[in-house]
mmCIF file of the N, C-alpha and C atoms, coordinates in Angstrom:
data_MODEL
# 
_entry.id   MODEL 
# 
loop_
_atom_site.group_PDB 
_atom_site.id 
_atom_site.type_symbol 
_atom_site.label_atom_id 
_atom_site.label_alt_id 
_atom_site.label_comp_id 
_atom_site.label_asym_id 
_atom_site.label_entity_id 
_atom_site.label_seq_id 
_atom_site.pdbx_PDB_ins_code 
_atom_site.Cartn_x 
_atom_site.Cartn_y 
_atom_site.Cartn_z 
_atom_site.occupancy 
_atom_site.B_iso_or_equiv 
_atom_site.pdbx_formal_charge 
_atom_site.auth_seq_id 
_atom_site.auth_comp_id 
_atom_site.auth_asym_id 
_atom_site.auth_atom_id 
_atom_site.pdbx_PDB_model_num 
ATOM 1   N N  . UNK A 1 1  ? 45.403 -52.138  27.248  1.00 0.00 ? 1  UNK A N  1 
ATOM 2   C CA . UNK A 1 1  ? 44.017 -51.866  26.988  1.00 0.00 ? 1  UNK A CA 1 
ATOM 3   C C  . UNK A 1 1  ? 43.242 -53.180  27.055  1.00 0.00 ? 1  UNK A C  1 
ATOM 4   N N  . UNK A 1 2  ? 42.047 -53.414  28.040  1.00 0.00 ? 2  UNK A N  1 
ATOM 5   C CA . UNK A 1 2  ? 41.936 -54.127  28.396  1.00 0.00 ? 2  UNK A CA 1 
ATOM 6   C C  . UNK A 1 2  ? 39.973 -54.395  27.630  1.00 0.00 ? 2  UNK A C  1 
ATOM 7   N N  . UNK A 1 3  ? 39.779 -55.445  26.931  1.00 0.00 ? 3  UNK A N  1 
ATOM 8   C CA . UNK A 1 3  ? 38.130 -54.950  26.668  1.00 0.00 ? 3  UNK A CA 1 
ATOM 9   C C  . UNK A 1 3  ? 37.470 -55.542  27.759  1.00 0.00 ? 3  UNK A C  1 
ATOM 10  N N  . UNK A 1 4  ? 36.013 -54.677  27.683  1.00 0.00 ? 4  UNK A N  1 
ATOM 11  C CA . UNK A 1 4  ? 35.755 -54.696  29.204  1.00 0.00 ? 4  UNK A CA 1 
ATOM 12  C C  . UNK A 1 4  ? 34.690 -55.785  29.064  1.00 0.00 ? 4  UNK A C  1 
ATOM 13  N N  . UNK A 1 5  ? 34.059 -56.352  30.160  1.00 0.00 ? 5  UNK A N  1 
ATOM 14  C CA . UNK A 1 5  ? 33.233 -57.749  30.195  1.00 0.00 ? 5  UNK A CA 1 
ATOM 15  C C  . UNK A 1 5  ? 32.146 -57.586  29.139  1.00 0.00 ? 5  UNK A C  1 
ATOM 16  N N  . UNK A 1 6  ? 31.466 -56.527  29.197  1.00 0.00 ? 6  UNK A N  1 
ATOM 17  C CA . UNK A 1 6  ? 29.998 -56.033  28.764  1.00 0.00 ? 6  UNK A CA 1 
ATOM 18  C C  . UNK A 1 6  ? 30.535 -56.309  27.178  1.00 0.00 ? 6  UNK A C  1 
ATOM 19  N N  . UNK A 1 7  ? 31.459 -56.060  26.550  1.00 0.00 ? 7  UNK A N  1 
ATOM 20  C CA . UNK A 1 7  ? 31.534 -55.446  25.181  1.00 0.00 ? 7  UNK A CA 1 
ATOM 21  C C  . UNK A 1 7  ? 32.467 -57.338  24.535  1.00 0.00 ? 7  UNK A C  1 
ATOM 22  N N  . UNK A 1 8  ? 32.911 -57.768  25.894  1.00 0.00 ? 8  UNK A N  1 
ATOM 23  C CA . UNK A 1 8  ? 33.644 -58.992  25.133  1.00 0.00 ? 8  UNK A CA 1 
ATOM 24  C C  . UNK A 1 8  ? 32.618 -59.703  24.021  1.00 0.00 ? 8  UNK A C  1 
ATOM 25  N N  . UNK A 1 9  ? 31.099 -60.253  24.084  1.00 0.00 ? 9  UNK A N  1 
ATOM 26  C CA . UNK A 1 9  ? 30.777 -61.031  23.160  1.00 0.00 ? 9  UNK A CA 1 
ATOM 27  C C  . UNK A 1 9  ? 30.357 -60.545  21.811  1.00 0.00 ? 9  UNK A C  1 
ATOM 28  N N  . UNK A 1 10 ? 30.565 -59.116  22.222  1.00 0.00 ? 10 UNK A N  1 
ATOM 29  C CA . UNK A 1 10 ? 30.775 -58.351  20.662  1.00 0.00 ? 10 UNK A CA 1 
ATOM 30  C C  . UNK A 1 10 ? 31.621 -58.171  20.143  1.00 0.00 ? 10 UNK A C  1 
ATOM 31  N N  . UNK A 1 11 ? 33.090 -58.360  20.709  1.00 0.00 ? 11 UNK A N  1 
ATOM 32  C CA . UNK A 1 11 ? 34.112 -58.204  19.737  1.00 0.00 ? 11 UNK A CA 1 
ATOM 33  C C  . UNK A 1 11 ? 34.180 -59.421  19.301  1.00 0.00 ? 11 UNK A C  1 
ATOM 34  N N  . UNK A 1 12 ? 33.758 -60.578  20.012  1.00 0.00 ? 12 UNK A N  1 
ATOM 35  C CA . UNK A 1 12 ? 34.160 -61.949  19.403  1.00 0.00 ? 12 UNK A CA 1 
ATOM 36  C C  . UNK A 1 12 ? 33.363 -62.116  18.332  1.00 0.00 ? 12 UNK A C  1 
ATOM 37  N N  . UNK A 1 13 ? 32.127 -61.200  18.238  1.00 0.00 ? 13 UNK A N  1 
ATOM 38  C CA . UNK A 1 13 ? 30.979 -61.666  17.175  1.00 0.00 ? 13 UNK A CA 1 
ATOM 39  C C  . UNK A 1 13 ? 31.670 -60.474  15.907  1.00 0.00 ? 13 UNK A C  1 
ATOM 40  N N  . UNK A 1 14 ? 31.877 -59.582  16.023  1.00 0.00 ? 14 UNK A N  1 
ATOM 41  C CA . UNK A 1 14 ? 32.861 -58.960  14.876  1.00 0.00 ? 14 UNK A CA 1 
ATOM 42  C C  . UNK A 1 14 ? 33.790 -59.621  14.188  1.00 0.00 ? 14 UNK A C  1 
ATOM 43  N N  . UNK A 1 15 ? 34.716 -60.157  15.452  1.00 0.00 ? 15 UNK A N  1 
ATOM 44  C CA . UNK A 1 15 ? 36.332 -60.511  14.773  1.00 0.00 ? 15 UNK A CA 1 
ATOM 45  C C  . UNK A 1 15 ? 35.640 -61.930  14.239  1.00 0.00 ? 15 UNK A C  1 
ATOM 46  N N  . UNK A 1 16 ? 34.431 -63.036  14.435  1.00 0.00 ? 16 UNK A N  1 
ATOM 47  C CA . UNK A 1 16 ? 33.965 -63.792  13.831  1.00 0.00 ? 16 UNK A CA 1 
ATOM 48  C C  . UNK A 1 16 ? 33.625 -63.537  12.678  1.00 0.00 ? 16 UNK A C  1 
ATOM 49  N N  . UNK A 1 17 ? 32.547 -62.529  12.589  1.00 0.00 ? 17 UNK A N  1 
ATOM 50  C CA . UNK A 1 17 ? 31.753 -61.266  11.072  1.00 0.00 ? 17 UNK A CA 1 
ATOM 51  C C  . UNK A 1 17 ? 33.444 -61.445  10.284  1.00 0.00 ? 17 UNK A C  1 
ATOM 52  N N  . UNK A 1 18 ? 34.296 -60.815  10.358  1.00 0.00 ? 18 UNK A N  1 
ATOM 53  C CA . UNK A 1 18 ? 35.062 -60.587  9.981   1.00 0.00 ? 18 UNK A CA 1 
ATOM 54  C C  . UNK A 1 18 ? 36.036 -61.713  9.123   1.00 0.00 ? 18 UNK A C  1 
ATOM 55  N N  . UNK A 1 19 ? 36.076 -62.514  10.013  1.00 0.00 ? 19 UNK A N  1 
ATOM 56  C CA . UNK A 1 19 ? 36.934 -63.878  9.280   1.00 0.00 ? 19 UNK A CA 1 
ATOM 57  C C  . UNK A 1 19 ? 36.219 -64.715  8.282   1.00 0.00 ? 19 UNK A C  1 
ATOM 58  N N  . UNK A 1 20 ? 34.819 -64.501  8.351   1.00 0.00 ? 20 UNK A N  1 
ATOM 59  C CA . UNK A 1 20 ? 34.045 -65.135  7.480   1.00 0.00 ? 20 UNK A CA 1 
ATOM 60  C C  . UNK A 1 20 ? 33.557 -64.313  6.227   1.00 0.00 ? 20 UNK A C  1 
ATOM 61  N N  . UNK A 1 21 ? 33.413 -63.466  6.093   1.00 0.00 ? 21 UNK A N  1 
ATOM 62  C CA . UNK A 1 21 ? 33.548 -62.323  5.795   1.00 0.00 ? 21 UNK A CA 1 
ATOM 63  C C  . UNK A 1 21 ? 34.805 -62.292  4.539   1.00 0.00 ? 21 UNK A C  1 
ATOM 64  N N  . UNK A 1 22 ? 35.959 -62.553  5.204   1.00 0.00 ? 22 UNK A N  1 
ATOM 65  C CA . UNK A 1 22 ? 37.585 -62.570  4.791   1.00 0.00 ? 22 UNK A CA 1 
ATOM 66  C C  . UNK A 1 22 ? 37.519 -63.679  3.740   1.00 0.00 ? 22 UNK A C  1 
ATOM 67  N N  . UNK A 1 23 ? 37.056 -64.895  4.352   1.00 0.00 ? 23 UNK A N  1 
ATOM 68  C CA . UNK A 1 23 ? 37.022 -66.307  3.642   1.00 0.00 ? 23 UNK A CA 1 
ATOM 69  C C  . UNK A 1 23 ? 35.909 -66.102  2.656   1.00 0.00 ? 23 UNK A C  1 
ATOM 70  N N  . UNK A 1 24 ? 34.889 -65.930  2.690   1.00 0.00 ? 24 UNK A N  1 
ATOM 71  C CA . UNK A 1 24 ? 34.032 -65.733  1.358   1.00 0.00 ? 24 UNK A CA 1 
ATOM 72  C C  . UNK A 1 24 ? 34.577 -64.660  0.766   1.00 0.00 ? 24 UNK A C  1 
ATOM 73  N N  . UNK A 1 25 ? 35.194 -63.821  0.931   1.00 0.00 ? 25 UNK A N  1 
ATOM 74  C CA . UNK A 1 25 ? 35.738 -62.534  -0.469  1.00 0.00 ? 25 UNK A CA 1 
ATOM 75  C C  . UNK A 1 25 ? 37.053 -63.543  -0.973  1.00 0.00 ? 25 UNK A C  1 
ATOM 76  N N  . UNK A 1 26 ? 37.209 -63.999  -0.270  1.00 0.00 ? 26 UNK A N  1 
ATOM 77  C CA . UNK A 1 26 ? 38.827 -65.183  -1.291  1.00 0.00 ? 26 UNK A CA 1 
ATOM 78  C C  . UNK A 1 26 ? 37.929 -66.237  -1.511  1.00 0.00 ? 26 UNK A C  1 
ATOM 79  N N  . UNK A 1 27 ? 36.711 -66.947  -1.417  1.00 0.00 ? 27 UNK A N  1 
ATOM 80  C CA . UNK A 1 27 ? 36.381 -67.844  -2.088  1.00 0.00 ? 27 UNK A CA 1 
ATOM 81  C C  . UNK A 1 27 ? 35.674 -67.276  -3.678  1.00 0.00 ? 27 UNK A C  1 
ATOM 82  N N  . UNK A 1 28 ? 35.193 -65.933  -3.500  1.00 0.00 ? 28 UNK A N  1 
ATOM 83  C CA . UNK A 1 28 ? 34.452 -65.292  -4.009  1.00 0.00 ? 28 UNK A CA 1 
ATOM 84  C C  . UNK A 1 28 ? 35.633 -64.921  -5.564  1.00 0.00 ? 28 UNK A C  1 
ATOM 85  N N  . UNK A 1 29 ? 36.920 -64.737  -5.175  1.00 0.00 ? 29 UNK A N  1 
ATOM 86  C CA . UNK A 1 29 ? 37.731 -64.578  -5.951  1.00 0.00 ? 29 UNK A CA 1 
ATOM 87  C C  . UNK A 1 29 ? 38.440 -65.650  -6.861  1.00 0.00 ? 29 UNK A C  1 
ATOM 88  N N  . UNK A 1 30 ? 38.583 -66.487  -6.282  1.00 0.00 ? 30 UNK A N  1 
ATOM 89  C CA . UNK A 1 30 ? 39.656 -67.696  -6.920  1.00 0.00 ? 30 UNK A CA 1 
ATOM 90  C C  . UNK A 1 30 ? 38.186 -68.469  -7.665  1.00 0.00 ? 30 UNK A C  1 
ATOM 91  N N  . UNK A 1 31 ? 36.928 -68.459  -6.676  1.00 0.00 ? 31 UNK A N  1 
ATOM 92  C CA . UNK A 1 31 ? 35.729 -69.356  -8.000  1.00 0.00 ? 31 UNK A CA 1 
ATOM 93  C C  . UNK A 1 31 ? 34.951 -68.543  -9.439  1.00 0.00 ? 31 UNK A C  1 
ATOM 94  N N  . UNK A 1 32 ? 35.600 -67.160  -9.429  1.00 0.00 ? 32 UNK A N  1 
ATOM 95  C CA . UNK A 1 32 ? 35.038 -66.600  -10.563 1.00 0.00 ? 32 UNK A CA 1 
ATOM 96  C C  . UNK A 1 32 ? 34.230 -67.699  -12.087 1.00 0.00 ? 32 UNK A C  1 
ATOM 97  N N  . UNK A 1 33 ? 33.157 -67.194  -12.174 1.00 0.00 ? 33 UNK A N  1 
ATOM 98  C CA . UNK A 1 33 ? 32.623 -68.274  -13.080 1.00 0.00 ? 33 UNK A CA 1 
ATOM 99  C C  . UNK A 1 33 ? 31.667 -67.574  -14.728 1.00 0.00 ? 33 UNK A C  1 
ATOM 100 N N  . UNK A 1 34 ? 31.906 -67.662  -15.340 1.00 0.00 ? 34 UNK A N  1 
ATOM 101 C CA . UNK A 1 34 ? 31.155 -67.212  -16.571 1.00 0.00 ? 34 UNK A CA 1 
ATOM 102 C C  . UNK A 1 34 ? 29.955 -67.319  -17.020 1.00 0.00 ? 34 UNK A C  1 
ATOM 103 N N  . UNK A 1 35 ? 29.637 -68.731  -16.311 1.00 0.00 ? 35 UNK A N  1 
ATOM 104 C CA . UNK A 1 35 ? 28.320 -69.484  -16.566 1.00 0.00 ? 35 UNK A CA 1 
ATOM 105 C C  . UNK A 1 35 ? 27.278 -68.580  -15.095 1.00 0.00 ? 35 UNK A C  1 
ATOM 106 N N  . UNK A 1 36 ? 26.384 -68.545  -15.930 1.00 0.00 ? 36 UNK A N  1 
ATOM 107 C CA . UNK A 1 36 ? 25.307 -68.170  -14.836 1.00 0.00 ? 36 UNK A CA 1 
ATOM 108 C C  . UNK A 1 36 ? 24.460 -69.302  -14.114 1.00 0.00 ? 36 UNK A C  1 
ATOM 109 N N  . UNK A 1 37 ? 24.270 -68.899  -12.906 1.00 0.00 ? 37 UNK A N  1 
ATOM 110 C CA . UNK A 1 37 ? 23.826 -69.892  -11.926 1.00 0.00 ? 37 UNK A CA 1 
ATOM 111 C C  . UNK A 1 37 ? 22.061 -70.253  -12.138 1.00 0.00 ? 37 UNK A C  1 
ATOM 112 N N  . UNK A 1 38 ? 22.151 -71.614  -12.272 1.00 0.00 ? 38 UNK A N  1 
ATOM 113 C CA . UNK A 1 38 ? 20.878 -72.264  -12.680 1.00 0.00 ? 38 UNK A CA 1 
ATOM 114 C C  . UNK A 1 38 ? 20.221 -73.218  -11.346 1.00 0.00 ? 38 UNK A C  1 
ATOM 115 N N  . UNK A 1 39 ? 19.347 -72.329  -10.891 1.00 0.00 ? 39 UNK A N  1 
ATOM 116 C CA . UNK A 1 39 ? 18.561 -73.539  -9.906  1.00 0.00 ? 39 UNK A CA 1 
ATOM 117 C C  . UNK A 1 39 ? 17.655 -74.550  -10.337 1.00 0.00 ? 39 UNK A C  1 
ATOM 118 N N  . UNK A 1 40 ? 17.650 -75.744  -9.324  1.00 0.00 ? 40 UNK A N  1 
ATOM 119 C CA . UNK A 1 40 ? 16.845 -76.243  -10.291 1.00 0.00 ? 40 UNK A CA 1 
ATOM 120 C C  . UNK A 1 40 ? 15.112 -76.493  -9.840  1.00 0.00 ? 40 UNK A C  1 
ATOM 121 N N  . UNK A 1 41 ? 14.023 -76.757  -10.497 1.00 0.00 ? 41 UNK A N  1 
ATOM 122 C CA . UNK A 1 41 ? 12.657 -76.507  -10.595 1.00 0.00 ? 41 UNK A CA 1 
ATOM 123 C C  . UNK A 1 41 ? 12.687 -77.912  -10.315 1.00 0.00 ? 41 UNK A C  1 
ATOM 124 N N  . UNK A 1 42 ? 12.229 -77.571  -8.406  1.00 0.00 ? 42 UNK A N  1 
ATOM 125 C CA . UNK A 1 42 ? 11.407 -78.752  -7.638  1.00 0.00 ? 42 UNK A CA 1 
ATOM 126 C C  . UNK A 1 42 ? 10.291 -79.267  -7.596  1.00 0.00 ? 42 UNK A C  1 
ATOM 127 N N  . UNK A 1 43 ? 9.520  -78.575  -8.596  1.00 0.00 ? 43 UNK A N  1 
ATOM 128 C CA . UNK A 1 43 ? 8.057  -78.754  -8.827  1.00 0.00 ? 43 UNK A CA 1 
ATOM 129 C C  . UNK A 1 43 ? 7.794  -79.971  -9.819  1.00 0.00 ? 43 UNK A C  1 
ATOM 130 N N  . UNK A 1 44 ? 9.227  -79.932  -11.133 1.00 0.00 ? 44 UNK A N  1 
ATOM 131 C CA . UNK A 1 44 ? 9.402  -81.057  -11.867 1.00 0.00 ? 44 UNK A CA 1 
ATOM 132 C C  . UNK A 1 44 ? 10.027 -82.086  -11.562 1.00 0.00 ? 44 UNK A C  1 
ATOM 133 N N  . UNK A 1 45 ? 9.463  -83.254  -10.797 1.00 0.00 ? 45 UNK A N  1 
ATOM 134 C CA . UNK A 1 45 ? 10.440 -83.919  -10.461 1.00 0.00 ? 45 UNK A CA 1 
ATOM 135 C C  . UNK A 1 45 ? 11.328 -85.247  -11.998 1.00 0.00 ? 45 UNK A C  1 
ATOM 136 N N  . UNK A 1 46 ? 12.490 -85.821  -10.989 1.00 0.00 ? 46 UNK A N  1 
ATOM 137 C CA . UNK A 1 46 ? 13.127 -86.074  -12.390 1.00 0.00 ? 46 UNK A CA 1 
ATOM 138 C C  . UNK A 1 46 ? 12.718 -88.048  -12.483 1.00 0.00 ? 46 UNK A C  1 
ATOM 139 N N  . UNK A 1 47 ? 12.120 -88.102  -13.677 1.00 0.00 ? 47 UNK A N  1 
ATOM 140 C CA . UNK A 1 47 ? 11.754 -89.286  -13.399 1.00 0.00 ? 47 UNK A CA 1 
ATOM 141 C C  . UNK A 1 47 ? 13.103 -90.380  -13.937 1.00 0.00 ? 47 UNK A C  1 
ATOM 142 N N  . UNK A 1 48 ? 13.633 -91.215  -13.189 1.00 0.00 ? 48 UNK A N  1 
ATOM 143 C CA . UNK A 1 48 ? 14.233 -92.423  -13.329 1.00 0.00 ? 48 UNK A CA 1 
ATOM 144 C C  . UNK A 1 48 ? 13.667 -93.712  -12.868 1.00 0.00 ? 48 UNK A C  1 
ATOM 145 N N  . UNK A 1 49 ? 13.953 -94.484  -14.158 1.00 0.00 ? 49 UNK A N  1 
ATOM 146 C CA . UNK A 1 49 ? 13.474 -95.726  -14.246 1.00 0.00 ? 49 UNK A CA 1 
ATOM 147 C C  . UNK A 1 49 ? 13.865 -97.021  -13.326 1.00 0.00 ? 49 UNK A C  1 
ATOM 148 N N  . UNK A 1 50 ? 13.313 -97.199  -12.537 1.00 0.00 ? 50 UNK A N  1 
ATOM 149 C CA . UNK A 1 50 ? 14.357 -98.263  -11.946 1.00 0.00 ? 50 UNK A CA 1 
ATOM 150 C C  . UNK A 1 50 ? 14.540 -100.045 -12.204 1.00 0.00 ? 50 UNK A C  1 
ATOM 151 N N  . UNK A 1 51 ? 16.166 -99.920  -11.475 1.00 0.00 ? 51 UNK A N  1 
ATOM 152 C CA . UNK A 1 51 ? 16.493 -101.004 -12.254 1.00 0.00 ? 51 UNK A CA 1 
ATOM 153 C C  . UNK A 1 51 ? 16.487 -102.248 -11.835 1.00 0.00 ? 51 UNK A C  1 
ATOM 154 N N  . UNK A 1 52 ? 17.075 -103.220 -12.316 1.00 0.00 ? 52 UNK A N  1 
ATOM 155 C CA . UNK A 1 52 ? 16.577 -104.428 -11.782 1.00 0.00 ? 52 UNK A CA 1 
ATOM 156 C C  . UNK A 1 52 ? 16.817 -104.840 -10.877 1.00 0.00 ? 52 UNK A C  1 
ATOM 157 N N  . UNK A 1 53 ? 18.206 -104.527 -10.148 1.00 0.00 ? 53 UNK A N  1 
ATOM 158 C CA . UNK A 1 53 ? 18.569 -104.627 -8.536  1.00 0.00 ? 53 UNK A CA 1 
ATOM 159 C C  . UNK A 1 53 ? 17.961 -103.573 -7.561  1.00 0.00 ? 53 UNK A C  1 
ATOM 160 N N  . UNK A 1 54 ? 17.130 -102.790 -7.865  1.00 0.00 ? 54 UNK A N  1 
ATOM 161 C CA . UNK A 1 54 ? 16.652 -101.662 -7.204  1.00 0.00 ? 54 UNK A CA 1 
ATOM 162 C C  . UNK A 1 54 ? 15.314 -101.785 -7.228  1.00 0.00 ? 54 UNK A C  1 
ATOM 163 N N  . UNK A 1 55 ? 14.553 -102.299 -6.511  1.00 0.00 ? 55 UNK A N  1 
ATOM 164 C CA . UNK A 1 55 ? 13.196 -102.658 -6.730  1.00 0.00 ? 55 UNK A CA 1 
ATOM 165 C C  . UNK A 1 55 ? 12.200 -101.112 -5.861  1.00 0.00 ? 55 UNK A C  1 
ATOM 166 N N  . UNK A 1 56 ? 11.176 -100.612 -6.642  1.00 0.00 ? 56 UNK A N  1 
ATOM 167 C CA . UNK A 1 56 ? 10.431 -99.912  -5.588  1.00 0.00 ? 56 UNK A CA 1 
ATOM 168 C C  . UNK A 1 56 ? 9.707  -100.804 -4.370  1.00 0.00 ? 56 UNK A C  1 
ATOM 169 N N  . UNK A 1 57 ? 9.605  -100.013 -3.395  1.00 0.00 ? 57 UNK A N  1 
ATOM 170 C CA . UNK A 1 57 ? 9.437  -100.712 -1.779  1.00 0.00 ? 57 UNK A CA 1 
ATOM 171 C C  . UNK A 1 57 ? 8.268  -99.376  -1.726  1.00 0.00 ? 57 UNK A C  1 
ATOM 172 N N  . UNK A 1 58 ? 7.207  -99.892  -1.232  1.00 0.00 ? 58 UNK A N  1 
ATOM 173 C CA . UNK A 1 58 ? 5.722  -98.974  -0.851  1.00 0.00 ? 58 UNK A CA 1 
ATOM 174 C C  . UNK A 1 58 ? 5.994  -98.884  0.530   1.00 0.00 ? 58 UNK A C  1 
ATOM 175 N N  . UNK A 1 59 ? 5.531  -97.961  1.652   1.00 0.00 ? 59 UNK A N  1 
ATOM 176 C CA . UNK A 1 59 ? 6.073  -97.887  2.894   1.00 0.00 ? 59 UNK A CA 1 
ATOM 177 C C  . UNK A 1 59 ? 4.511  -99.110  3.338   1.00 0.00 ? 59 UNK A C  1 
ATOM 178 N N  . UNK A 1 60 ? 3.159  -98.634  2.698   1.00 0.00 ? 60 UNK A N  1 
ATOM 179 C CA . UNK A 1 60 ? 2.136  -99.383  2.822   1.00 0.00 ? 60 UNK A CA 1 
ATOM 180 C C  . UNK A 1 60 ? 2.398  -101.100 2.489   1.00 0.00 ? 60 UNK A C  1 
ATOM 181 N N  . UNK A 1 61 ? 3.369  -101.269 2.145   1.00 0.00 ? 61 UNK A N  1 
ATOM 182 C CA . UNK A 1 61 ? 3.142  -102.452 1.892   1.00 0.00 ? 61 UNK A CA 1 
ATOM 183 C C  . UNK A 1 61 ? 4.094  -103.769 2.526   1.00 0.00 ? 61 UNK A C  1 
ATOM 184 N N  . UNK A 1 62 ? 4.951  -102.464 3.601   1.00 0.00 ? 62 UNK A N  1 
ATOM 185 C CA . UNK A 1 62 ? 5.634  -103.396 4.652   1.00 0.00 ? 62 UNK A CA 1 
ATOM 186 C C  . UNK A 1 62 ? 4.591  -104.081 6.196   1.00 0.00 ? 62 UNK A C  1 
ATOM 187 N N  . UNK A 1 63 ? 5.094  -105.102 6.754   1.00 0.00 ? 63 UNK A N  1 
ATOM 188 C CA . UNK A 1 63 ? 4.499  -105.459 7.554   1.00 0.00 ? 63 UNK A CA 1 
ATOM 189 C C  . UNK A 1 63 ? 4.543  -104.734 8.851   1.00 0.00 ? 63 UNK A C  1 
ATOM 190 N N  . UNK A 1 64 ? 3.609  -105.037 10.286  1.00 0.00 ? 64 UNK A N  1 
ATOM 191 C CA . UNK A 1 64 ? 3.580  -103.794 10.804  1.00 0.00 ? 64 UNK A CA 1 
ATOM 192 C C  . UNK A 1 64 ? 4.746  -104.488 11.964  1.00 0.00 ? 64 UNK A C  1 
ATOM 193 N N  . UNK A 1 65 ? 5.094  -103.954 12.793  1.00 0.00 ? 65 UNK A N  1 
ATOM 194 C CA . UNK A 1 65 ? 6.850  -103.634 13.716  1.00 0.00 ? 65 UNK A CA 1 
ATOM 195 C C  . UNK A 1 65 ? 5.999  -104.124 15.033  1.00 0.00 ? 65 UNK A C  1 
ATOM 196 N N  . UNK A 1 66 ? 6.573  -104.941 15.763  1.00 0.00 ? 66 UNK A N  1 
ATOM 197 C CA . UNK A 1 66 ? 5.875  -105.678 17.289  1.00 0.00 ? 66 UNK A CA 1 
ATOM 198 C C  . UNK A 1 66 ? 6.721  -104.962 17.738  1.00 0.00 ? 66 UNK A C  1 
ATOM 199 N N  . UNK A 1 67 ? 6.479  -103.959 18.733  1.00 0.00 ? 67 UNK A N  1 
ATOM 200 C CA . UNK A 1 67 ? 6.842  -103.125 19.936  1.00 0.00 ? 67 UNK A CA 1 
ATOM 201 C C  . UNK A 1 67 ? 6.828  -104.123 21.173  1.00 0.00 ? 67 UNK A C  1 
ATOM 202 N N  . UNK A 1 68 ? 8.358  -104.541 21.622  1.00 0.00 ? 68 UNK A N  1 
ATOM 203 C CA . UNK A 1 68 ? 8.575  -105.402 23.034  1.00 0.00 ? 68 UNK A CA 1 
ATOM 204 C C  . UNK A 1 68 ? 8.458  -104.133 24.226  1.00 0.00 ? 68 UNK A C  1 
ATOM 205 N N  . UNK A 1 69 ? 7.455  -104.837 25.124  1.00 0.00 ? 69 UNK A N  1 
ATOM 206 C CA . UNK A 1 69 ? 7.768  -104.015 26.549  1.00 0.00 ? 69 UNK A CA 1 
ATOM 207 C C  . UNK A 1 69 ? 6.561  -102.818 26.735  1.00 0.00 ? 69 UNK A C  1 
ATOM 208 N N  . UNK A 1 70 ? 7.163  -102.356 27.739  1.00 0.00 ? 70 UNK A N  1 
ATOM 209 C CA . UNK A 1 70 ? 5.628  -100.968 28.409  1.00 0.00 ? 70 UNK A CA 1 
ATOM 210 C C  . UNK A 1 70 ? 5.750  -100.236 26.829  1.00 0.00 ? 70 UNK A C  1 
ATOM 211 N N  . UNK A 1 71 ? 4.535  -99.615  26.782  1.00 0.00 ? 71 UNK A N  1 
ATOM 212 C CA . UNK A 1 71 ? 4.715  -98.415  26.129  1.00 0.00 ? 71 UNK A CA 1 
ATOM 213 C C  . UNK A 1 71 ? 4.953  -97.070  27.003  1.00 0.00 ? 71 UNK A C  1 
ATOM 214 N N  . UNK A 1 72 ? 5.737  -96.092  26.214  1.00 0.00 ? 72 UNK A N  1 
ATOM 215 C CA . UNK A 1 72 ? 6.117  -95.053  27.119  1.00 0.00 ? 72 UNK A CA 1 
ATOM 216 C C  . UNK A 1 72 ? 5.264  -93.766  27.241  1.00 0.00 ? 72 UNK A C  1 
ATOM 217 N N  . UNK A 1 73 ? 4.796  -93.231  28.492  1.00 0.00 ? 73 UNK A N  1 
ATOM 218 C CA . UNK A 1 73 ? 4.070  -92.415  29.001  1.00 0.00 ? 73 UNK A CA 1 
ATOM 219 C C  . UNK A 1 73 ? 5.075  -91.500  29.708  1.00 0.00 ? 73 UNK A C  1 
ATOM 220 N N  . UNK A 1 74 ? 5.013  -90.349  28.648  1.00 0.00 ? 74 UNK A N  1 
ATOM 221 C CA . UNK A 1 74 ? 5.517  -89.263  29.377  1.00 0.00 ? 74 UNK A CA 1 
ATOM 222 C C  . UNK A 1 74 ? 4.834  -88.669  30.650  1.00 0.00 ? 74 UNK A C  1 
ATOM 223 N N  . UNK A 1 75 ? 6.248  -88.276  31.722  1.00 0.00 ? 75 UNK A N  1 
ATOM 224 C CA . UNK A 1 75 ? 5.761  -88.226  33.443  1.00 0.00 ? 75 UNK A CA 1 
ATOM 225 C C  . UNK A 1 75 ? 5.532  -86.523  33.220  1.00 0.00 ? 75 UNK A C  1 
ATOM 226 N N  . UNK A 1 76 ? 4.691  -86.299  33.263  1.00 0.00 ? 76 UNK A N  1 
ATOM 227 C CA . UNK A 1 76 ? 3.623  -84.700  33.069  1.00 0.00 ? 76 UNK A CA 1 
ATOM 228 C C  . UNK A 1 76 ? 3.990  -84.085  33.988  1.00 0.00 ? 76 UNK A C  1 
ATOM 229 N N  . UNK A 1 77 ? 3.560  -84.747  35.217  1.00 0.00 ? 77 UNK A N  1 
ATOM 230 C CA . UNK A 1 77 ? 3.779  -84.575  36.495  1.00 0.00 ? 77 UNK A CA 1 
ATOM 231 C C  . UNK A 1 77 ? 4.717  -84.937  37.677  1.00 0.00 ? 77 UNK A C  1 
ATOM 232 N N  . UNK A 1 78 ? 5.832  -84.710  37.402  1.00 0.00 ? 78 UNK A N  1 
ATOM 233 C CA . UNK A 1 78 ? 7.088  -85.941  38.325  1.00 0.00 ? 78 UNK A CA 1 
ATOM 234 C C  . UNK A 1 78 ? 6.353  -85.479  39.776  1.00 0.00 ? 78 UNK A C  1 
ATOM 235 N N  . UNK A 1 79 ? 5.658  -84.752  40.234  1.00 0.00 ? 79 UNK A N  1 
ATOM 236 C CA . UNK A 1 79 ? 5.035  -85.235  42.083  1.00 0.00 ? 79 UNK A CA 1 
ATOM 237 C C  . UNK A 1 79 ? 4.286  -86.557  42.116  1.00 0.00 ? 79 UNK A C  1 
ATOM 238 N N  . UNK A 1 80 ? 3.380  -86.943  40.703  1.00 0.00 ? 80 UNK A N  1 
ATOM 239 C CA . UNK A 1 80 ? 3.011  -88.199  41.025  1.00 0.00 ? 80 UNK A CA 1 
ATOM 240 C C  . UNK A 1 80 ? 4.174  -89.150  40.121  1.00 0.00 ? 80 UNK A C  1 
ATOM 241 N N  . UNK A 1 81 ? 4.052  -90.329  41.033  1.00 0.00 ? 81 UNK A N  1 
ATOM 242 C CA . UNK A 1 81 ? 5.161  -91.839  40.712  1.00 0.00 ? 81 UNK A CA 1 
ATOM 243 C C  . UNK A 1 81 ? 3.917  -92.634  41.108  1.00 0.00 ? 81 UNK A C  1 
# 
């Protein structure tokens, strides 16, 4: 029994469904957990103090970057060179 061309990238996308599928119901089993799942609130961010080898760096307050050479112009049109 041979599967036929038309139907091959669906069995591969099943027997894929399937193995993953397989692997999360055994991850799903062996991580059983008691504690309920806590996301956390991105709106609060977490403030840390920094330390003395860790200095804050402002992006405004670096100097500006000398670009060597042409600047690059995308070819829109490759008929004109």
């Amino acid at each position: 029994m041979r599967i036929r061309e038309e139907n091959c990238n669906m069995v591969l996308l099943a027997a894929v469904t399937l193995v993953s599928v397989a692997i999360a119901g055994g991850a799903m089993l062996f991580g059983l957990d008691d504690q309920p799942v806590r996301l956390a609130d991105r709106a609060t961010g977490v403030e840390q103090a920094p330390t003395a080898d860790k200095r804050i760096i402002y992006v405004n307050d670096q100097p500006p970057v000398r670009v060597i050479g042409a600047p690059f112009v995308p070819n829109t049109n490759p008929r004109e060179r």
